[in-house]
N, C-alpha and C positions, 0 to 999 in steps of 0.2 A: 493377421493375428501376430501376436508376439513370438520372436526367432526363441524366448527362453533365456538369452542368457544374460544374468543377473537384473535382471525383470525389465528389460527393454522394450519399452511400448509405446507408440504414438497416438494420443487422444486429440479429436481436432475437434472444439466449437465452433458447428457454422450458424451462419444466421442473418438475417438482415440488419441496418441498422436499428440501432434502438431495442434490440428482440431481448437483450442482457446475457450477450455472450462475456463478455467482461465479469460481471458479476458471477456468473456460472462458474469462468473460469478461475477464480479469486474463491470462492467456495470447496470446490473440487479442489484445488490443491491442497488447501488447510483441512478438508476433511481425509484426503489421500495422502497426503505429505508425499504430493509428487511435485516435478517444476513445471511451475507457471512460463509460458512465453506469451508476450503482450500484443496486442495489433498496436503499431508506432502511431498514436493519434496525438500526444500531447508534444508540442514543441515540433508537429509537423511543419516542415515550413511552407507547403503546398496547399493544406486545405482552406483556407482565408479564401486566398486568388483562386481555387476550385470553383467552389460555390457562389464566387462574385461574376465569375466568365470560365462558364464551363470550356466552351470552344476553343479558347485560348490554352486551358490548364489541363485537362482532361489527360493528356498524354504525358506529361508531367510527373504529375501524381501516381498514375499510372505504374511508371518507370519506378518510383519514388518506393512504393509502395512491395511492386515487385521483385528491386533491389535486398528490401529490408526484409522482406519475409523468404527470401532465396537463403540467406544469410542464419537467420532462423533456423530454417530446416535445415541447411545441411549441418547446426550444431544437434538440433536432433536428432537426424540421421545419425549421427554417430555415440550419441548421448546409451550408457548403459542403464541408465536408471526412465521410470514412466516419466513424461512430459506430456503438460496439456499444452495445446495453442488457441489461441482464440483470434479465431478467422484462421486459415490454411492458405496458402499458396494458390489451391485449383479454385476457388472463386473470386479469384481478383479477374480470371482469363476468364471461367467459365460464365462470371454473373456482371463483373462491372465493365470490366471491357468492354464485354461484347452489348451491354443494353448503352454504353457511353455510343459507341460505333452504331448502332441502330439508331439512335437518336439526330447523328448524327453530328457529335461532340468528337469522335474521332475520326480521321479521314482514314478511306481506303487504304492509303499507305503508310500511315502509322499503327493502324492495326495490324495491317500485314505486319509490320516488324516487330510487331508488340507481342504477336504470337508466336512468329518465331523463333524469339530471344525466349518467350515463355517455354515455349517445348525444348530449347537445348536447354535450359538450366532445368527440368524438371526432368530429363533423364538421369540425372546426377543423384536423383532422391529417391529415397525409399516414399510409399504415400503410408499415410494414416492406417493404423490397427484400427483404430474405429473412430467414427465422423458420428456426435450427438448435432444434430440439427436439431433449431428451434425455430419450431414454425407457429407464426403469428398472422393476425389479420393486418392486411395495411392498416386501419383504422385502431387496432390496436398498439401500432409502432409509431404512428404519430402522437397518442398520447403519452405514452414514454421519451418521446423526444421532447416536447416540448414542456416534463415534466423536469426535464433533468437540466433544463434552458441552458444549451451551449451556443453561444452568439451563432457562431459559422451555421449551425443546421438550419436555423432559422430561416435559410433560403431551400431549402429542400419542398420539393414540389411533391403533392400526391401522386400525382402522377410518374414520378420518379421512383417511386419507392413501390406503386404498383407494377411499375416495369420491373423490377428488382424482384418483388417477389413470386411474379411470374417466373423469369430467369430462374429462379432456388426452387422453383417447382419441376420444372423440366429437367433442372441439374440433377436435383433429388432422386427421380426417378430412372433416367439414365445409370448413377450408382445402385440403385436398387434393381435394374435391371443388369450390368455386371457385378453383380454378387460381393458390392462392398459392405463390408461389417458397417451397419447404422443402426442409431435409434435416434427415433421423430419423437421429439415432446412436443406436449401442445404447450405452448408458452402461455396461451390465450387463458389456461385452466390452471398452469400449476404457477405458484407463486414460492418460489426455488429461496427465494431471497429471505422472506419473512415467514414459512411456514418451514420447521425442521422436516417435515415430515415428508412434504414435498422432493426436496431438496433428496433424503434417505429411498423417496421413489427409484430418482436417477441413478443413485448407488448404485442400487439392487438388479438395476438392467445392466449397469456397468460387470458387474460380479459374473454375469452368465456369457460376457465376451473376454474376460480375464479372471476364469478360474484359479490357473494357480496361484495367486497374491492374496486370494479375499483373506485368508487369516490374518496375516500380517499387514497388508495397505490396506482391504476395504472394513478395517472396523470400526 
């Protein structure tokens, strides 16, 4: 939860691709007038060569990605005012990593270093006041991908995106079993983007993990 002072708080949207962590988090700030921080997708110079050869880039990216959101959080960490994130730090190790390395796109020993460059820059960080997960069916994330048609996804395999969401189910529940502040939407149900209503659902659970602001941020 939040230390208190001058309304320091860490909101992290996780989710799979396509789930509209982005969009969430572009909402939530303008409804919060808190700061936004981006997952670095546009002008990546990695994801083209990712999804053309996994096995080649995988670790790349990887590093890429790791770097950018290390950087990130520790302006958060030290940030006095609320910040959302969309995507966090712990599912780049926890969910792509490690399904890249199962698959077989990262060898034995570039995961090995992957993770333990991941565990010394993450002792440096405060983690998340609270993690909204949005949980979608794969079937429901490939429509959304291929509504939004960005060339590069277009190699994205169902298969890929069902190992993925396995991974954030496991993840999921491990937080929920060390007693991290969460809420699960169902993405599948609420339509955050085009219904207000929706959208004031997620407030409203937001308000019951950061009482003290609702007057003033959650109106």
């Amino acid at each position: 939860m939040s230390d208190g002072r001058s309304g320091r708080f860490h909101l992290a949207i996780a989710g799979n691709i396509g789930v509209g962590k982005t969009t969430l988090t572009t909402l939530l700030a303008e409804q919060l007038s808190w700061t936004p921080y981006y997952e670095r997708v546009i002008n990546n110079p990695y994801l083209d060569d990712f999804y053309a050869d996994m096995d080649r880039w995988s670790f790349n990216l990887q590093i890429y990605f790791l770097a950018r959101r290390f950087i990130d959080q520790r302006v958060i960490s030290e940030s006095l005012t609320p910040c959302i994130q969309d995507r966090s730090i712990y599912e780049d190790a926890e969910i792509f990593a490690y399904i890249l390395h199962k698959q077989g796109h990262l060898s034995d020993r570039d995961y090995e270093n992957y993770c333990d460059l991941f565990r010394a820059m993450t002792d440096y960080l405060r983690k998340p006041d609270l993690i909204i997960y949005l949980q979608a069916s794969t079937w429901t994330l490939i429509s959304r991908i291929r509504k939004r048609g960005r060339e590069y996804e277009k190699r994205i395999t169902t298969a890929y995106l069902f190992e993925l969401n396995d991974a954030y189910e496991r993840w999921i529940k491990r937080l929920q079993e060390g007693n991290q502040p969460l809420i699960i939407i169902d993405a599948n149900r609420l339509d955050f983007e085009k219904r207000p209503s929706d959208l004031q659902e997620i407030v409203q659970q937001i308000r019951v993990h950061h009482p003290e602001r609702r007057e003033n941020r959650l109106t």
